[in-house]
C-alpha positions as CSV (number, residue, x, y, z in Angstrom):
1,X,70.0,-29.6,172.2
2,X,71.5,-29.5,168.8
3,X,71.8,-32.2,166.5
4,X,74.5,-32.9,164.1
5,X,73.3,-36.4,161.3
6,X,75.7,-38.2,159.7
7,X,74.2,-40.2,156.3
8,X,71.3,-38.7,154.4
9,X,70.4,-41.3,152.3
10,X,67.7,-44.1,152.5
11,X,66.9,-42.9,156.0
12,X,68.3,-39.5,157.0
13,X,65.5,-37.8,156.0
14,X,63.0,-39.2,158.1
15,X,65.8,-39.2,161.3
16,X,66.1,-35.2,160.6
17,X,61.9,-35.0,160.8
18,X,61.6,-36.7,163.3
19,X,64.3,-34.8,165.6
20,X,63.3,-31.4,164.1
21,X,59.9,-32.2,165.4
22,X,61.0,-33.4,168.7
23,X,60.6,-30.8,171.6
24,X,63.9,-29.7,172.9
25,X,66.0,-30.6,170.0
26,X,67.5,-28.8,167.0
27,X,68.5,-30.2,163.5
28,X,71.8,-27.6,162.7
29,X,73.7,-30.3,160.5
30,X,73.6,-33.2,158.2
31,X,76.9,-34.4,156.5
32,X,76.6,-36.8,153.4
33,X,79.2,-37.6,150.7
34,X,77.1,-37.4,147.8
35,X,76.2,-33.7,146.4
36,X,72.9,-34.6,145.4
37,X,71.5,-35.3,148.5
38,X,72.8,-32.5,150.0
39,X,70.8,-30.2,148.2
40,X,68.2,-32.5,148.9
41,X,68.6,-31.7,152.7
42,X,69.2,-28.2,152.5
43,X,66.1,-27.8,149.7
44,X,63.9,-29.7,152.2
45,X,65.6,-27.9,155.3
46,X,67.1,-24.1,154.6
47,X,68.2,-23.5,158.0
48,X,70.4,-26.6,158.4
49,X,74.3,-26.3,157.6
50,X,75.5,-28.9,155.3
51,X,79.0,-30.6,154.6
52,X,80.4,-33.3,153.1
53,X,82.5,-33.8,155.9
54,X,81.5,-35.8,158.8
55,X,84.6,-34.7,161.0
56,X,82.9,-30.9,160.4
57,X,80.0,-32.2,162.9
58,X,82.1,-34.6,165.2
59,X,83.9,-31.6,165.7
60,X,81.8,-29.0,166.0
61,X,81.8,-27.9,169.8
62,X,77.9,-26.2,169.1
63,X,77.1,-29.8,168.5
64,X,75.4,-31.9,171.6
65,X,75.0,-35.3,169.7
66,X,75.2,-37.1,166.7
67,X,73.1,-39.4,165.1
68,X,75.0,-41.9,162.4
69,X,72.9,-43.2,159.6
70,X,75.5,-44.6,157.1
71,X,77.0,-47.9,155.7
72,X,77.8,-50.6,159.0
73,X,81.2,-50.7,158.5
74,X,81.4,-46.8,159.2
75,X,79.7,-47.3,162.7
76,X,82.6,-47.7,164.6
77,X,85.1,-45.5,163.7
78,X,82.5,-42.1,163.6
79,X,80.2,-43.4,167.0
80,X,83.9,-43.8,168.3
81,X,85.4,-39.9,167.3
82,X,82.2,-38.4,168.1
83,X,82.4,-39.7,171.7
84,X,85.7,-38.7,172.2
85,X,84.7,-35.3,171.1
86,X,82.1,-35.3,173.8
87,X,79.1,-36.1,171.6
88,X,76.2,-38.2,172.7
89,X,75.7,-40.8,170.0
90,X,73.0,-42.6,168.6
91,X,73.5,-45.2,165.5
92,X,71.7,-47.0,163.2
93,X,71.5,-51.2,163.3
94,X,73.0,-52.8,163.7
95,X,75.5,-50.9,166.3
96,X,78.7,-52.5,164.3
97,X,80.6,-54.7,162.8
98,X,81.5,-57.4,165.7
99,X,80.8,-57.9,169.1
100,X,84.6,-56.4,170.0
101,X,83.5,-53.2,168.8
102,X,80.5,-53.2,170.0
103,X,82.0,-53.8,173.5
104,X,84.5,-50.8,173.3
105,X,81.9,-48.1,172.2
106,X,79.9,-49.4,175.6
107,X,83.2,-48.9,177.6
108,X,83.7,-45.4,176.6
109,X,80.2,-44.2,176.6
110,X,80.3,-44.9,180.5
111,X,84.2,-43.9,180.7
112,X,83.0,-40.8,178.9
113,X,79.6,-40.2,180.4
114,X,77.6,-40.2,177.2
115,X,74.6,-41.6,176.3
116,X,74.6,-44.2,173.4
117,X,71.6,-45.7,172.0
118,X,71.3,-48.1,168.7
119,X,67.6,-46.9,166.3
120,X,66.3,-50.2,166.8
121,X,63.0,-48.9,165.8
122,X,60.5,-51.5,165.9
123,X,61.0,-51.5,169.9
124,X,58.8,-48.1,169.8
125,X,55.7,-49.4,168.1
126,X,52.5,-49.4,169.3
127,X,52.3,-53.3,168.0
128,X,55.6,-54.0,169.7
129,X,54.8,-52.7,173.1
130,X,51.1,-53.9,173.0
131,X,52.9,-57.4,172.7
132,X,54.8,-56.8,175.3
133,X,52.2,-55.8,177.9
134,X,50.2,-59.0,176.6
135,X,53.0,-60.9,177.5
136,X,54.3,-59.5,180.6
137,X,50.5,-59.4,182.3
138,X,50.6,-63.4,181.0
139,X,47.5,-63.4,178.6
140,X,50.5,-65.2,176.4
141,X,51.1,-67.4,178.7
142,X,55.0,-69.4,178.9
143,X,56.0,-68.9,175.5
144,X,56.9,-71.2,173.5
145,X,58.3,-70.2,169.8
146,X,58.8,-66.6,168.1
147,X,58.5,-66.7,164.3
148,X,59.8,-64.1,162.0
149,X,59.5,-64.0,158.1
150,X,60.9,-60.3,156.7
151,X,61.2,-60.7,152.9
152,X,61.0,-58.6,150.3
153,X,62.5,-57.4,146.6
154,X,65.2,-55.6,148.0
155,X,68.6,-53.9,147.6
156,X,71.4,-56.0,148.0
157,X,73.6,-54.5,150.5
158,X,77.5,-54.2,149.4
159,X,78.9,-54.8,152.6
160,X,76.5,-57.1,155.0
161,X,74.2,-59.9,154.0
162,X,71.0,-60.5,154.3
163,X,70.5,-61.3,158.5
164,X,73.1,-58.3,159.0
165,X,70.6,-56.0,156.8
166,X,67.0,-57.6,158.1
167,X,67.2,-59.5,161.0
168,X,68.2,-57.0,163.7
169,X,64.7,-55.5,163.7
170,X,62.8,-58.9,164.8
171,X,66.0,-59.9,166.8
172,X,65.6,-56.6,169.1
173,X,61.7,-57.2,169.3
174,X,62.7,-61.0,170.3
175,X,65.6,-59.7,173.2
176,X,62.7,-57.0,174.5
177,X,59.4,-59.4,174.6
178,X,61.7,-62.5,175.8
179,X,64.0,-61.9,179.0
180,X,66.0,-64.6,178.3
181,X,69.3,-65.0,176.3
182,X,69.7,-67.5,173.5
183,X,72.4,-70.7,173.8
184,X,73.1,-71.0,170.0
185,X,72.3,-69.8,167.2
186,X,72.3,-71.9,164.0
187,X,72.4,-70.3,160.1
188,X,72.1,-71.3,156.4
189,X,71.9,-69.1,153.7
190,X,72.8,-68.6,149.9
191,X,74.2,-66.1,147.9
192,X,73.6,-65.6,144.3
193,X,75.8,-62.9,143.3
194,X,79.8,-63.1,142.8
195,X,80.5,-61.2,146.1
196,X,79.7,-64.1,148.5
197,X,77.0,-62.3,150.3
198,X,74.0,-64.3,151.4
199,X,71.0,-63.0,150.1
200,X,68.5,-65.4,151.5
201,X,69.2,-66.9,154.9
202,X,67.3,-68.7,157.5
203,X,68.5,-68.6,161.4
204,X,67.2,-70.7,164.2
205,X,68.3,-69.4,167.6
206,X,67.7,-71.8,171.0
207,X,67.0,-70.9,174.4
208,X,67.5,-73.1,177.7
209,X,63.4,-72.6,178.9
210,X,63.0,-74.7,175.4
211,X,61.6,-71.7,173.1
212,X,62.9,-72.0,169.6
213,X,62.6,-68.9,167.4
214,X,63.4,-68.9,163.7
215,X,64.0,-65.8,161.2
216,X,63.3,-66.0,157.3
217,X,65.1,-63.3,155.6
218,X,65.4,-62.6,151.9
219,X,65.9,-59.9,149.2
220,X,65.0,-62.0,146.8
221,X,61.1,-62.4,147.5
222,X,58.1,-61.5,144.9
223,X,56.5,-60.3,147.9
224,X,57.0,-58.3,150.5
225,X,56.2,-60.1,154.3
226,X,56.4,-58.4,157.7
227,X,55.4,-61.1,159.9
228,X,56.0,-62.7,163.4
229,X,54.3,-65.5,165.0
230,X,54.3,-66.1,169.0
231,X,52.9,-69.1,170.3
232,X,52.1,-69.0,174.1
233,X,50.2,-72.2,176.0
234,X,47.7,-69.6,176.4
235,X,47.1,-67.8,173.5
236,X,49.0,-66.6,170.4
237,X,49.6,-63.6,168.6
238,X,50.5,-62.6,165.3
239,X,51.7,-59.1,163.7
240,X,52.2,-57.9,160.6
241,X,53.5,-55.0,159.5
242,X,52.0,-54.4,156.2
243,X,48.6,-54.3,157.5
244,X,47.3,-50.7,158.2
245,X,45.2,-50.8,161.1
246,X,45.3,-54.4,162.2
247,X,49.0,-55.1,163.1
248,X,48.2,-57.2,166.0
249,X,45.6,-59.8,166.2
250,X,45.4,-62.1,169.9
251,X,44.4,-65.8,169.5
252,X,42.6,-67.7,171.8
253,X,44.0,-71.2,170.0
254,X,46.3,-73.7,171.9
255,X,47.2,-77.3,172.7
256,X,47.6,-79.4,175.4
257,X,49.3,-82.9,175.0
258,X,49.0,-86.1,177.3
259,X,50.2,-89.6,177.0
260,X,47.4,-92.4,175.8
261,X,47.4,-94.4,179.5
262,X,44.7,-97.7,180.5
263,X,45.2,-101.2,181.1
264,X,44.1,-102.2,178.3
265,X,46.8,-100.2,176.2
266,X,49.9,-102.1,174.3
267,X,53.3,-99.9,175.5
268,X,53.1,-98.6,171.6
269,X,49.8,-96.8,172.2
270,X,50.6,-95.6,175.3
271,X,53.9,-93.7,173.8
272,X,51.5,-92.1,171.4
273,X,50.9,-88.7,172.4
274,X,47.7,-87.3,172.3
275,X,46.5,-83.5,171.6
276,X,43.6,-81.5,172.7
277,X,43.1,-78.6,170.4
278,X,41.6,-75.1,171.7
279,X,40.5,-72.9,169.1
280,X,38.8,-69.8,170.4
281,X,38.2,-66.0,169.3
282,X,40.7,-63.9,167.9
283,X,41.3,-60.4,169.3
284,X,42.3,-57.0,167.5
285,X,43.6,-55.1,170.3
286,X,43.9,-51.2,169.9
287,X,47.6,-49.9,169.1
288,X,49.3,-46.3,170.0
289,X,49.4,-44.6,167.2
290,X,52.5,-42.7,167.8
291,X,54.6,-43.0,165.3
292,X,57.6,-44.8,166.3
293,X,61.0,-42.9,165.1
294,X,59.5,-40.3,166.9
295,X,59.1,-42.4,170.1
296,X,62.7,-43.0,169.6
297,X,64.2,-39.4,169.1
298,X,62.4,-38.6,172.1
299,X,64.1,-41.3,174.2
300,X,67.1,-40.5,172.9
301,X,66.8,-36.5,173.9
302,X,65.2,-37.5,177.3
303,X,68.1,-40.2,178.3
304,X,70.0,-37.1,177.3
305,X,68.3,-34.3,179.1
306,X,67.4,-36.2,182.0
307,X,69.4,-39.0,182.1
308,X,66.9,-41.8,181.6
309,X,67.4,-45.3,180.6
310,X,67.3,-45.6,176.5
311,X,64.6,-48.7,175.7
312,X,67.1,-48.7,173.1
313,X,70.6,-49.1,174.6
314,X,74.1,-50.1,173.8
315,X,73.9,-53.0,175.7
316,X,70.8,-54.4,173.4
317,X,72.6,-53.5,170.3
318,X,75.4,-55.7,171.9
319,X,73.4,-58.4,172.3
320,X,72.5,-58.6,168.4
321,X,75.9,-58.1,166.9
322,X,76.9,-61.1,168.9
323,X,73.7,-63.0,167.5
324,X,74.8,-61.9,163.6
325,X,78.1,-62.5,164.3
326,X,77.5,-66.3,165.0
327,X,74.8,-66.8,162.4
328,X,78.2,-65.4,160.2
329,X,80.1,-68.7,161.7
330,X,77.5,-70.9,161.4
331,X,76.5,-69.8,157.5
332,X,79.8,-70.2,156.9
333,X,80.3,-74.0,158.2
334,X,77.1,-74.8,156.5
335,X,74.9,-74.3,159.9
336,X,77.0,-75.3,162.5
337,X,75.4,-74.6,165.9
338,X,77.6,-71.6,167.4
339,X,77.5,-71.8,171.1
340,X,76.2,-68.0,172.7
């Protein structure tokens, strides 16, 4: 299967690794605009063809799919061509720049018979799926909140803010672990440049079963955090991704509440609500060690080759534009709740 990539910036290189190194498939191509990094590719890779042209791979008929790794609003218009020069597809987050495009790529990947996957990454982690087993055999329990703090000193993105750049890693982990969609979605944020682009924001999404989750995302942090909290009424686990070896740890810590009751009682103690605390062992559970852009090239060649079901697919890529997009809304009218 050969493999055209579009974008060899920031992380081009480790998308061309990670498919060279996957069985069945072929780097041939990588198309970038800057000169540099061109001879960056081709120094690192000799064998690969290079261009400055992205049309030169959409085009190519010796070319079986393309995987797009440039700016957002770019996603569209290349994931679009590429498909309608019979080229599997496979994009970077997030998948676009609205829902309404997001919608038509969907349509004509099934008009078209072509598979077309979204790199949300994070889904392929060892920590990731151990969370998910832990939560689908119910050592969790009902779940009640998801957490997410991903700050850092980064680079201010020219053409999305902050949520569009960071929070479509922890929102794809939150759609995969939770099989339940979101009401609304409320969003403030701040920018402190002239360009209007938020640069810390903070976005609170709400679910019918009661679950709240909440995302903290900045560029502007001393520090950089990797972090998500998810409280069950059984246990609750915490991950973060700057630790090494220990990204997931399992606590046996929980509540239960119950209403002060007696005969005795005035009606304003029995309103009080009363909390039993359980705090028990904590559990390191061991990870897959795989790492996880390769986990993802491979599902991308094997929905490909053999027709599988991407964990990564359009319709989940979907689903998070249409969360960004009303965080957008609601940032903009000073956090509105956006109905989902």
């Amino acid at each position: 299967m050969n493999i055209g990539i579009i974008g060899f910036g920031y992380w081009g290189p480790n998308l061309v690794r990670n498919f060279s190194a996957t069985e069945g498939c072929r780097v041939t191509m990588v198309a970038d605009l800057r000169p540099e990094r061109l001879r960056t590719a081709l120094g690192a890779y000799p064998s690969i063809t290079i261009t400055a042209r992205a049309e030169d791979i959409i085009e190519n008929t010796s070319i079986d799919a393309v995987v797009i790794a440039t700016p957002v609003f770019t996603h569209f218009s290349l994931a679009k061509s590429a498909m309608q020069n019979g080229k599997h597809v496979l994009i970077e987050k997030p998948m676009a720049m609205s829902a309404i495009q997001a919608e038509e790529l969907i349509h004509l990947s099934k008009k078209l018979g072509k598979v077309l996957m979204v790199d949300h990454t994070f889904l392929y982690t060892g920590a990731v799926q151990k969370m998910k087993e832990l939560i689908e055999n119910d050592t969790v329990g009902k779940i009640r909140y998801f957490d997410s703090t991903r700050i850092n000193l980064g680079l201010f993105q020219p053409d999305v803010n902050v949520l569009w750049d960071l929070a479509p890693h922890d929102i794809s982990i939150l759609s995969y672990l939770i099989n339940e969609k979101p009401l609304s979605v409320q969003a403030t944020g701040i920018s402190h440049t002239d360009n209007g682009i938020e640069n810390i924001a903070y976005m609170t999404l709400h679910f019918s079963s009661g679950i709240i989750a909440h995302f903290n995302c900045s560029w502007t942090s001393p520090v950089k955090i990797r972090m998500l909290l998810i409280g069950g009424d059984k246990k609750m686990l915490v991950y973060n991704d700057m630790e090494l070896t220990d990204k997931v740890k399992v606590y046996d810590t929980g509540y239960n509440h119950r209403t002060a009751s007696g005969q005795n009682l005035s009606d304003e103690d029995r309103r009080k609500i009363l909390v039993d605390y359980r705090v028990g062992d904590v559990y390191i559970p061991k990870l897959e060690g795989k790492e996880a852009l390769s986990a993802m090239a491979q599902d991308f060649c094997n929905a490909i080759s053999r027709g599988t079901e991407p964990l990564s697919g359009g319709t989940l890529g979907l689903s998070v534009v249409k969360i960004l997009e009303a965080s957008q809304v609601s940032i903009k009218n000073k956090g509105k709740e956006i109905n989902l």
